[in-house]
Z-matrix of the N, CA and C atoms (Angstrom, degrees):
N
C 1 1.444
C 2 1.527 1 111.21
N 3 1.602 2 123.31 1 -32.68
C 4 1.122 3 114.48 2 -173.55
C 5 1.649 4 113.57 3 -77.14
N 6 1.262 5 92.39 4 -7.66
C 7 1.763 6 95.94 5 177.97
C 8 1.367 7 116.26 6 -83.14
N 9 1.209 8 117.96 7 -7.89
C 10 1.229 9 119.75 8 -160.67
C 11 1.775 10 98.38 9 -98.57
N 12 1.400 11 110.77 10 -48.52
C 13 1.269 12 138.42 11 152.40
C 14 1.586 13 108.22 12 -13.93
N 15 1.040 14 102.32 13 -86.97
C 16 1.520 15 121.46 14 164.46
C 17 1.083 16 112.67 15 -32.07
N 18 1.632 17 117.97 16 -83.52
C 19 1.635 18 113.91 17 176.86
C 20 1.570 19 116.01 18 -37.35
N 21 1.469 20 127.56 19 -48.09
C 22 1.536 21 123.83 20 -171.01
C 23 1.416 22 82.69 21 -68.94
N 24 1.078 23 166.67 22 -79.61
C 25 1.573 24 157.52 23 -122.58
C 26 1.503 25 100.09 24 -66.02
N 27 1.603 26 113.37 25 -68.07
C 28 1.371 27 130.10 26 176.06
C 29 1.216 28 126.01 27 -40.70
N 30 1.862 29 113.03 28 -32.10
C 31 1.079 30 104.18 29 -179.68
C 32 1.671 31 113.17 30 -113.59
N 33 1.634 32 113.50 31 -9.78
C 34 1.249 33 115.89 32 152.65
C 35 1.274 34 114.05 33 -45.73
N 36 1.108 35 137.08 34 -57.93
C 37 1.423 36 143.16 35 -139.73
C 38 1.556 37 100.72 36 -85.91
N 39 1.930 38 115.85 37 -48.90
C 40 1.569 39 125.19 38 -172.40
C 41 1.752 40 83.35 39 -68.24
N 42 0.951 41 148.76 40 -26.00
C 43 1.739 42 149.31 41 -168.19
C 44 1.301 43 105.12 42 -72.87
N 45 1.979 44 117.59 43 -38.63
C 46 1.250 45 121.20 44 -148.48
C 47 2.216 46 85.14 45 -100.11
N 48 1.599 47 112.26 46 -9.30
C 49 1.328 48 92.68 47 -168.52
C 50 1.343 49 99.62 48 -90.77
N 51 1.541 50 144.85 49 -10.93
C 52 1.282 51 137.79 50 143.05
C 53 1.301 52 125.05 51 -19.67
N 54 1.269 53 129.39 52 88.11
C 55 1.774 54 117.87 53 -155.23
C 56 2.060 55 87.71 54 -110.02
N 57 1.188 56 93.69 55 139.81
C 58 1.971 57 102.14 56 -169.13
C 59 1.650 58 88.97 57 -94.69
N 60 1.222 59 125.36 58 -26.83
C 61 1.456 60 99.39 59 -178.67
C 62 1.687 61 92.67 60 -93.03
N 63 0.978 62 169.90 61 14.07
C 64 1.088 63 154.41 62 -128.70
C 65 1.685 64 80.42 63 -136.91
N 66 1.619 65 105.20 64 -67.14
C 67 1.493 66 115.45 65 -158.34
C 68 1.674 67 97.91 66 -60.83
N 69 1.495 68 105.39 67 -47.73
C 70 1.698 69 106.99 68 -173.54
C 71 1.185 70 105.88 69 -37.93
N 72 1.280 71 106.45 70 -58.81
C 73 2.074 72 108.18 71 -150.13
C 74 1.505 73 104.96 72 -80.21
N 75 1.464 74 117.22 73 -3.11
C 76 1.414 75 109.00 74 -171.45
C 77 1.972 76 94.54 75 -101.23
N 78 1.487 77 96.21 76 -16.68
C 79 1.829 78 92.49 77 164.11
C 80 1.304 79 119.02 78 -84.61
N 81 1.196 80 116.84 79 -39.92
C 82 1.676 81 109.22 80 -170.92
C 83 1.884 82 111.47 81 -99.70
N 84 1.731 83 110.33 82 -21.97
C 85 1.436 84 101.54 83 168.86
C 86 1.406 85 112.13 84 -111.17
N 87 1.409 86 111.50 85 2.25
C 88 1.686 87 98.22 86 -172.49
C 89 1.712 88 130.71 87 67.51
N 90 1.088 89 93.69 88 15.33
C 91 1.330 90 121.92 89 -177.19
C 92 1.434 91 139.14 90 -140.82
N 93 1.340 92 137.64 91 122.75
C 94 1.747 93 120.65 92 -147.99
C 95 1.591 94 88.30 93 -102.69
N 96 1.617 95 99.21 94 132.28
C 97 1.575 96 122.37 95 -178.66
C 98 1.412 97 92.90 96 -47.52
N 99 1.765 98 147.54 97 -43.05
C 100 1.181 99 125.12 98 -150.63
C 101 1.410 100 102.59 99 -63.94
N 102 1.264 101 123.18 100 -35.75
C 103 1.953 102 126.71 101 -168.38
C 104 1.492 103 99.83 102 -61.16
N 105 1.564 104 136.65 103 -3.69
C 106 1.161 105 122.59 104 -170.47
C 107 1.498 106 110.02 105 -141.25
N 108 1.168 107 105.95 106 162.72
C 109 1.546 108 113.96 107 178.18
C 110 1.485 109 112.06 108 63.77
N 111 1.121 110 136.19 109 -116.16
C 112 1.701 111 143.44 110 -164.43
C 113 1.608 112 84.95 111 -98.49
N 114 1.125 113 125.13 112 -11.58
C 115 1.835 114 105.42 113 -167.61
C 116 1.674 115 112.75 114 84.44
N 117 1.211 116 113.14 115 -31.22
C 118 1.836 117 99.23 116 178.83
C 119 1.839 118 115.77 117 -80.51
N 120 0.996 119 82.14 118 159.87
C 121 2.045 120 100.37 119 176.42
C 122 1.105 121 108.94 120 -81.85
N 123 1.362 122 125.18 121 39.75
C 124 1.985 123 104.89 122 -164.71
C 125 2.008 124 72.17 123 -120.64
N 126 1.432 125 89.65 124 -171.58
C 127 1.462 126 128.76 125 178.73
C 128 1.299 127 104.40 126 -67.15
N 129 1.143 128 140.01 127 -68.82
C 130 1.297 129 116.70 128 -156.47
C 131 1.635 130 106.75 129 -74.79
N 132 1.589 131 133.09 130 -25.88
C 133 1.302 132 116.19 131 -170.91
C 134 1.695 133 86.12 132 -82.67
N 135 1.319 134 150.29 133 -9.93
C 136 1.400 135 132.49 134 -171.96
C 137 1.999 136 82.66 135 -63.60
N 138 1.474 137 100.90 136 -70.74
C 139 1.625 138 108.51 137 -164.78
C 140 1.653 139 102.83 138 -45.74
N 141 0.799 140 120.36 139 -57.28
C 142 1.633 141 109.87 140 171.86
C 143 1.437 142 130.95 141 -29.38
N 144 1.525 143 102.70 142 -43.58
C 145 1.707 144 103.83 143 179.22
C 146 1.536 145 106.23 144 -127.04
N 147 1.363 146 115.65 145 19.52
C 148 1.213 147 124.68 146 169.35
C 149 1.799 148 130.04 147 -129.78
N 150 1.322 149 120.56 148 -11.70
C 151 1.164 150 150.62 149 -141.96
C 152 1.448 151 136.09 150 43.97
N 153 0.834 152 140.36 151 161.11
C 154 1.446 153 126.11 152 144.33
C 155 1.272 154 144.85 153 23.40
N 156 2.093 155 87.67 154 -100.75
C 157 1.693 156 115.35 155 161.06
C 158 1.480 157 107.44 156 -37.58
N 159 1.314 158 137.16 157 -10.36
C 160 1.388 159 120.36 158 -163.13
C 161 1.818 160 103.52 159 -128.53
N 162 1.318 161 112.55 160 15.64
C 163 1.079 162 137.32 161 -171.86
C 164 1.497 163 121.13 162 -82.90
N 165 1.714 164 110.86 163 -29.27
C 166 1.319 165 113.56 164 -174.37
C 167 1.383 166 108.41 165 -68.92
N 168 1.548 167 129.58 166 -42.10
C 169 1.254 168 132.20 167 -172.78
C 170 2.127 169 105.75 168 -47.89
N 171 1.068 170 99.41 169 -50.34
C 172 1.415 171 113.87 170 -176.48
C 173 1.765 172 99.27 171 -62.95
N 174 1.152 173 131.55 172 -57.32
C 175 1.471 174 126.16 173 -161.41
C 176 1.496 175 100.67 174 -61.25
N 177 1.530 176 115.11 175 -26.27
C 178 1.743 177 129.47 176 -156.46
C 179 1.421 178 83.57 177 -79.05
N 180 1.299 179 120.18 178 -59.07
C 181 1.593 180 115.08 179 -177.95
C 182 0.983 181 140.12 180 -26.24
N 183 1.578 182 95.50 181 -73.58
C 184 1.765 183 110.25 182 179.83
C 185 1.259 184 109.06 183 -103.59
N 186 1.373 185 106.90 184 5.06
C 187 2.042 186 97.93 185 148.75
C 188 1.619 187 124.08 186 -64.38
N 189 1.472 188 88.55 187 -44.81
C 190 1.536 189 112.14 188 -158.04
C 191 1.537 190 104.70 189 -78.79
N 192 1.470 191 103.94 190 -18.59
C 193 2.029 192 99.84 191 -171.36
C 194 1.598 193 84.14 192 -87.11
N 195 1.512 194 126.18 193 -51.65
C 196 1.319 195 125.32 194 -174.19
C 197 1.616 196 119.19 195 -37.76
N 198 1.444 197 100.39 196 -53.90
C 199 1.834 198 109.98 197 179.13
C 200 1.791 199 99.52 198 -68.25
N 201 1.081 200 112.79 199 -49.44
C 202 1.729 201 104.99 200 179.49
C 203 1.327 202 118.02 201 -60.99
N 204 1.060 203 122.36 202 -32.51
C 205 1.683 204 132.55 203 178.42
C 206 1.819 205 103.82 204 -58.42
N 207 1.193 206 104.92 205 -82.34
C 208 1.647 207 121.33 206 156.35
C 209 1.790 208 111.23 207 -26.66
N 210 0.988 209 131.27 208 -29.53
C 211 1.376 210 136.41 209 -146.82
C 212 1.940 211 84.36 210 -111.19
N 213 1.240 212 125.51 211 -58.67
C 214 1.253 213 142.73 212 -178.28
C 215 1.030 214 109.27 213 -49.92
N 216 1.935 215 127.68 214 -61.26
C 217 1.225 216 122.48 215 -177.48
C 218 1.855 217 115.23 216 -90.75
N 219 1.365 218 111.85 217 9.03
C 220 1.321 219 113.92 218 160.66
C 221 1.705 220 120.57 219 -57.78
N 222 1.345 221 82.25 220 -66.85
C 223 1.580 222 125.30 221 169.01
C 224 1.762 223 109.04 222 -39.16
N 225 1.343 224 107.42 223 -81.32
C 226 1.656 225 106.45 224 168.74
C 227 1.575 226 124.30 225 -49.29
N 228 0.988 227 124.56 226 -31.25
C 229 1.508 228 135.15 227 168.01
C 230 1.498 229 131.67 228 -97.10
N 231 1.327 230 113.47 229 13.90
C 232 1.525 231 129.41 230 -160.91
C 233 2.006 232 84.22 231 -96.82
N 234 1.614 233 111.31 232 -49.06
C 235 1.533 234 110.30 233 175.32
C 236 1.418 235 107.50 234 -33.06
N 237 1.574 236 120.79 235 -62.01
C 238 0.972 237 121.83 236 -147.41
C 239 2.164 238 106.80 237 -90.63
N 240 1.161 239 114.45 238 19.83
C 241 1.764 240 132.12 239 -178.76
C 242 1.710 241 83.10 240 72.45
N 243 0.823 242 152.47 241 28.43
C 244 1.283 243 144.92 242 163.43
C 245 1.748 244 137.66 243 -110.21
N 246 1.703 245 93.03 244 44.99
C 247 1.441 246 108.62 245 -171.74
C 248 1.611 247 126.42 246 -54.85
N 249 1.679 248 97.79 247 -52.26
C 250 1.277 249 88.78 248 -173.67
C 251 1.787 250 113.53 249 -96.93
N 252 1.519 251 97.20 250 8.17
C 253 1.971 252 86.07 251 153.74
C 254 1.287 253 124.46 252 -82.91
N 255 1.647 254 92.65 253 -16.33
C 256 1.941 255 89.17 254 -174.06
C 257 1.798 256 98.82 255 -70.92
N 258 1.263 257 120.94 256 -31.69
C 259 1.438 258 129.63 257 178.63
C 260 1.097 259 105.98 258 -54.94
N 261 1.877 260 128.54 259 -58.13
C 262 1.053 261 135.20 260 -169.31
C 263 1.459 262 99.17 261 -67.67
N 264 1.134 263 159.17 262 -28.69
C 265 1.728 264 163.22 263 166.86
C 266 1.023 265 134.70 264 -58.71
N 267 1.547 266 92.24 265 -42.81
C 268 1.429 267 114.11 266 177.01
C 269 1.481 268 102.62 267 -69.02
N 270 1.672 269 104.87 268 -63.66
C 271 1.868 270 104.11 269 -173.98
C 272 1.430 271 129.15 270 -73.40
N 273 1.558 272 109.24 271 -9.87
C 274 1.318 273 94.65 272 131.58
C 275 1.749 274 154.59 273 -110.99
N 276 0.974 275 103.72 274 35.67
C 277 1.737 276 156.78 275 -165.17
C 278 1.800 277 82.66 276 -79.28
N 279 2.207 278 101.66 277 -73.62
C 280 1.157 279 103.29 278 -166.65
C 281 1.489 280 112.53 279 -91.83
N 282 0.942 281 114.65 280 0.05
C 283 1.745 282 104.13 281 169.44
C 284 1.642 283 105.79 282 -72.26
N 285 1.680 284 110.17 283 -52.09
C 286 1.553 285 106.94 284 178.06
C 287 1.650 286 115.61 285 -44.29
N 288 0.764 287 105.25 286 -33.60
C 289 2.030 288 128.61 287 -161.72
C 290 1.632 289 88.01 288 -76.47
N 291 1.356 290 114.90 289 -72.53
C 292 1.920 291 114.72 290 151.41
C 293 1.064 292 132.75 291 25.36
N 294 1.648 293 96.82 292 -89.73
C 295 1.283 294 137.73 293 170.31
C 296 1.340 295 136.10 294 -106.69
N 297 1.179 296 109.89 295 20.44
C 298 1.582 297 119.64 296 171.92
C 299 1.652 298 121.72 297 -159.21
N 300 2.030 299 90.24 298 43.41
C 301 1.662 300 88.19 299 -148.56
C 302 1.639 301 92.14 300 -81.79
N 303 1.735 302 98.03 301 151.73
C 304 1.541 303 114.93 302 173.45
C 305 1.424 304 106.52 303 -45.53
N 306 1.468 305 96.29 304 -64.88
C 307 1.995 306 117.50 305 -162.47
C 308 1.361 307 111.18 306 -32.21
N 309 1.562 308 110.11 307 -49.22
C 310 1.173 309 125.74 308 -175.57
C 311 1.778 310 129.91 309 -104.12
N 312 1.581 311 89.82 310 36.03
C 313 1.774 312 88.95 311 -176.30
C 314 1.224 313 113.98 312 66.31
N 315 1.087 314 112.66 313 52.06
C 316 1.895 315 104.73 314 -173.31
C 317 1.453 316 124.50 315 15.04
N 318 1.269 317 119.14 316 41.16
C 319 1.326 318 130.20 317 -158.33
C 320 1.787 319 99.40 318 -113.62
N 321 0.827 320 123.41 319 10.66
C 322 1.629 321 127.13 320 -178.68
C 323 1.585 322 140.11 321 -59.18
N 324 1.338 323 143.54 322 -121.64
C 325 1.531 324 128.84 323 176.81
C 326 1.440 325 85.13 324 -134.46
N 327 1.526 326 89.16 325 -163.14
C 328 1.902 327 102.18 326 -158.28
C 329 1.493 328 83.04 327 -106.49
N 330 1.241 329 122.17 328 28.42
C 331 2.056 330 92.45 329 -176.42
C 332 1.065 331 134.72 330 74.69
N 333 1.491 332 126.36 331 -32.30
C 334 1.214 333 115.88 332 -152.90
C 335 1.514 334 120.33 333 -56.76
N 336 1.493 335 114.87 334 -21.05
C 337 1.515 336 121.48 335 -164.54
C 338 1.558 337 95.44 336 -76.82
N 339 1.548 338 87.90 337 -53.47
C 340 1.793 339 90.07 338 -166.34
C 341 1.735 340 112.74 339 -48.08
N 342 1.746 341 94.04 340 -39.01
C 343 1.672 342 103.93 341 -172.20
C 344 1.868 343 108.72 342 -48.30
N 345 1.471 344 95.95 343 -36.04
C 346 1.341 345 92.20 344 -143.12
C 347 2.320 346 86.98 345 -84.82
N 348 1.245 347 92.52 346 -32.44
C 349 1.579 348 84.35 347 173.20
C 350 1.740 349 126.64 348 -69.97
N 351 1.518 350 87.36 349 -15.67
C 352 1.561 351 88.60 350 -175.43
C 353 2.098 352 98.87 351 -74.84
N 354 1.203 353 94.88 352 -45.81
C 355 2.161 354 109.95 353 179.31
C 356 1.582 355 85.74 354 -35.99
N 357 1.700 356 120.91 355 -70.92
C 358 1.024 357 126.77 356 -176.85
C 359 1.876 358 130.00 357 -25.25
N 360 1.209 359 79.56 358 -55.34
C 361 1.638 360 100.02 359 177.98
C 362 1.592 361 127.78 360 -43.24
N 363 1.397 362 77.85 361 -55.95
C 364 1.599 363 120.66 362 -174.14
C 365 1.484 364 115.39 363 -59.68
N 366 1.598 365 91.07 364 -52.56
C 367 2.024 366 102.45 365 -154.37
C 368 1.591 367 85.38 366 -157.69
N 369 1.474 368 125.49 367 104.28
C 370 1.586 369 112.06 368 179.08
C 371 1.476 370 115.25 369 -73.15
N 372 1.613 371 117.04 370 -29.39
C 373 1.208 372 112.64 371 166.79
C 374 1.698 373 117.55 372 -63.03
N 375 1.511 374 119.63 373 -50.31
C 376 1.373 375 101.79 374 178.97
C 377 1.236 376 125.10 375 -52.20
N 378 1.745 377 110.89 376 -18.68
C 379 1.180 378 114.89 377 -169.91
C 380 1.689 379 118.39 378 -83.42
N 381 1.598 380 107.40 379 -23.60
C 382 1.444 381 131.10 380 173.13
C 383 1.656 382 96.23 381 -56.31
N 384 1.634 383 111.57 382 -73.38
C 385 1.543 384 120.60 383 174.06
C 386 1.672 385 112.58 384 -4.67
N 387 1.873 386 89.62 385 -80.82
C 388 1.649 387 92.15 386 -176.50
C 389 1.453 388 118.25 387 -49.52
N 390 1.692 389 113.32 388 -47.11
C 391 1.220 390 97.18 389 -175.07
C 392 1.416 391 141.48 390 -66.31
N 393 1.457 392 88.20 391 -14.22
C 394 1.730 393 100.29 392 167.48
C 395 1.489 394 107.14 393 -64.61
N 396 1.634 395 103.59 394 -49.82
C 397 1.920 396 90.92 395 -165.36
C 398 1.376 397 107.18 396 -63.26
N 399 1.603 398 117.32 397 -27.09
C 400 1.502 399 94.81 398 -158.62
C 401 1.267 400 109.23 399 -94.72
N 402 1.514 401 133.27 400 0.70
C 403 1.194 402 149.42 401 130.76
C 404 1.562 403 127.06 402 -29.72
């Protein structure tokens, strides 16, 4: 069990250093969002110096590592009757990974997307909750 533990952490976290504004803006501007705007990798400074329209690539990202992260340590810990902690480990595995990724100098975003997809994952109503408040 502790291996499994491990693996959802390890691979939450390598999931959470995939940064969607980081990779986006260095495909379509050639340039990494941190050098601009507020300096962070999250979503709203991509839309700030990137717009919107160019926004889906980024939500697909760190939606998609968030639900896979969660999805991974369900999966690895489901053997042991321990499904939805491996979920709960995993997604926050990749928010830390997020925001404190190695790859990128620990220089990363605040989570919030991942946070709010991982709530999602988890519990769709808790996840509705947040999105109302932080809305």
């Amino acid at each position: 069990m502790v291996f499994a533990i491990v693996m959802t952490v390890l691979v939450g976290y390598l999931l959470g250093n995939l940064n969607g504004a980081v990779i986006i803006s260095r495909l379509i501007g050639k340039k990494d969002v941190r050098e601009q705007g507020s300096g962070n990798a999250g979503l709203t400074n991509f839309i700030r110096n990137y717009g919107a329209s160019k926004s889906l690539g980024v939500i697909l990202v760190d939606g998609g590592k968030a639900a896979l992260a969660c999805f991974v340590g369900g999966l690895l810990l489901k053997p042991y009757g321990m499904h939805l902690e491996g979920m709960c480990i995993g997604g926050l595995s990749v928010i830390l990974g997020h925001a404190y990724p190695v790859l990128l100098g620990f220089r990363g975003g605040k989570g919030v997307l991942s946070g709010v997809v991982v709530a999602f994952v988890i519990d769709w109503r808790i996840g509705l909750i947040i999105f109302m408040i932080f809305a």
